[in-house]
C-alpha positions as protocol buffer text, in pm:
chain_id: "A"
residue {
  index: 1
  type: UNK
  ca { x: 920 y: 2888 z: -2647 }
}
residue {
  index: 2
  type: UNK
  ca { x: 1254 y: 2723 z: -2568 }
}
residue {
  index: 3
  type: UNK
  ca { x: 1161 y: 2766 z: -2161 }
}
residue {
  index: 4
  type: UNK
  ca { x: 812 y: 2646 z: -2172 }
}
residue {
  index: 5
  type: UNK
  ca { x: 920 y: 2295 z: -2341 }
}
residue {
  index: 6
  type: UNK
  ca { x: 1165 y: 2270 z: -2093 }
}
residue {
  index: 7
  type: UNK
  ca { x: 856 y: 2351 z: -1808 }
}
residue {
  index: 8
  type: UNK
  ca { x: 699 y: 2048 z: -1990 }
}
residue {
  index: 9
  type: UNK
  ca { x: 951 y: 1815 z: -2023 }
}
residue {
  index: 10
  type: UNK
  ca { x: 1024 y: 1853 z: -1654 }
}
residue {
  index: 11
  type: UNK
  ca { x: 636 y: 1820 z: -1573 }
}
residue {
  index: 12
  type: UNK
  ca { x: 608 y: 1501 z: -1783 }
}
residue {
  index: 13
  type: UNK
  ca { x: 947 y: 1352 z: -1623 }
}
residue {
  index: 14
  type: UNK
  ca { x: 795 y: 1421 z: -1272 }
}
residue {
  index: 15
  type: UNK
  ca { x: 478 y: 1223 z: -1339 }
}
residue {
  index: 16
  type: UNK
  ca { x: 639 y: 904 z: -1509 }
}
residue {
  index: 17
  type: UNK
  ca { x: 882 y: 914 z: -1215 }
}
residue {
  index: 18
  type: UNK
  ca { x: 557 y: 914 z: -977 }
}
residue {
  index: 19
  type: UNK
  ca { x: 345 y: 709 z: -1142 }
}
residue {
  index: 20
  type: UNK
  ca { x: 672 y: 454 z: -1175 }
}
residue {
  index: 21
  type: UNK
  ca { x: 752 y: 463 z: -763 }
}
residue {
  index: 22
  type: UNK
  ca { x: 338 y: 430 z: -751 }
}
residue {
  index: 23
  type: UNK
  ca { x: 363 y: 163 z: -892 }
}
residue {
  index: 24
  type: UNK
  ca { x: 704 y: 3 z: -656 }
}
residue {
  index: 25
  type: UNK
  ca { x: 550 y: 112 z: -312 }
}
residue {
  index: 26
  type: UNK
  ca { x: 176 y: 44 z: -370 }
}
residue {
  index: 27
  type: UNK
  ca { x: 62 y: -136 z: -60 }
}
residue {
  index: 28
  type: UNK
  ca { x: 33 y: -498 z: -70 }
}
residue {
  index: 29
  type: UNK
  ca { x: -318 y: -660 z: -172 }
}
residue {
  index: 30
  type: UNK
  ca { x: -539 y: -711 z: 103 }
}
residue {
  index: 31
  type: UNK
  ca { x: -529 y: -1077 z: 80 }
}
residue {
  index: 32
  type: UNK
  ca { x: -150 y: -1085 z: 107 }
}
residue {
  index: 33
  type: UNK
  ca { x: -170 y: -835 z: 399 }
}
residue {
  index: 34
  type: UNK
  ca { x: -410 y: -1042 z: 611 }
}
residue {
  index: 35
  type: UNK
  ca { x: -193 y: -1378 z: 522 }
}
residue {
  index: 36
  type: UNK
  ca { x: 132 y: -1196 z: 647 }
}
residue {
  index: 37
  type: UNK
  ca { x: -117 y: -1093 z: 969 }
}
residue {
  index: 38
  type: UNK
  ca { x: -194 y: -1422 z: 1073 }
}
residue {
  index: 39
  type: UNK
  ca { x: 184 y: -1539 z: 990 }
}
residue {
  index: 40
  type: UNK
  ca { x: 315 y: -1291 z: 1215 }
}
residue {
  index: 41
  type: UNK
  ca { x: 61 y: -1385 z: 1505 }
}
residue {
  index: 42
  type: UNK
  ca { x: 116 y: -1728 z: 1461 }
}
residue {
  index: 43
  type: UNK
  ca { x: 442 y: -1741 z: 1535 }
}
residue {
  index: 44
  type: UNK
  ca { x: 426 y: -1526 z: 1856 }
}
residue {
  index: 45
  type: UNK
  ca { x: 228 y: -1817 z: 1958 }
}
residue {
  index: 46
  type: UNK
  ca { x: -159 y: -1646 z: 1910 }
}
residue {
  index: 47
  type: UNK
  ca { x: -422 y: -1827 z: 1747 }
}
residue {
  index: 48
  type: UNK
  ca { x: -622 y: -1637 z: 1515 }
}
residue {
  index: 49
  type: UNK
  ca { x: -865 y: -1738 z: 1251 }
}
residue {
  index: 50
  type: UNK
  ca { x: -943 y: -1517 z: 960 }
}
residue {
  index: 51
  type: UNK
  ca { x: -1261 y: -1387 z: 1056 }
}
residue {
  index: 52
  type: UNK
  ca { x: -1057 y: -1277 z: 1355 }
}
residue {
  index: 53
  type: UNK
  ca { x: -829 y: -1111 z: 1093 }
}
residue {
  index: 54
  type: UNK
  ca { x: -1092 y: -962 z: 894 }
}
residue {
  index: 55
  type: UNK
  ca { x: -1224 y: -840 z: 1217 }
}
residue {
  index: 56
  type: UNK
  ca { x: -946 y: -652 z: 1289 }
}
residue {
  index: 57
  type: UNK
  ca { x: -879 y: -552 z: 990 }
}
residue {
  index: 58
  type: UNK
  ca { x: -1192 y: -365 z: 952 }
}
residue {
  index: 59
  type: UNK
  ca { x: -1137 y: -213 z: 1327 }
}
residue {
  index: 60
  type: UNK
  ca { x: -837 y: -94 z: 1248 }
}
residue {
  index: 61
  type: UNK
  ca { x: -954 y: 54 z: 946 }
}
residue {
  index: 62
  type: UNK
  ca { x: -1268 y: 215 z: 1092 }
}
residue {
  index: 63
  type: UNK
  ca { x: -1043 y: 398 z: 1307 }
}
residue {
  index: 64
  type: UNK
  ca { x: -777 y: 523 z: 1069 }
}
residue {
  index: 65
  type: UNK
  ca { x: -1075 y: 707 z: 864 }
}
């Protein structure tokens, strides 16, 4: 009995650990993503608007699948 609530304990301490570094190292919202996109372009001197962004976005995203 003693060894199976230990097997629990451990499972249970595993998933709030994951769920808690879910939680820290979730990606970025999309919006935020695409702002830090065009931030990053701008300042290597390219012009970009955000339908460009969204563009690319979805590019890049149709080929990651």
């Amino acid at each position: 009995m003693k060894n199976t609530l230990t097997i629990l304990y451990a499972f249970l301490g595993g998933a709030i650990v994951g769920a808690g570094s879910a939680l820290l190292f979730a990606p970025e919202k999309g919006e935020d993503l695409r702002s830090r996109i065009k931030k990053v372009l701008r300042k290597r001197g390219i012009r970009i608007s955000d339908q460009e962004v969204d563009a690319l976005v979805a590019e890049l995203t149709g080929e990651a699948e």
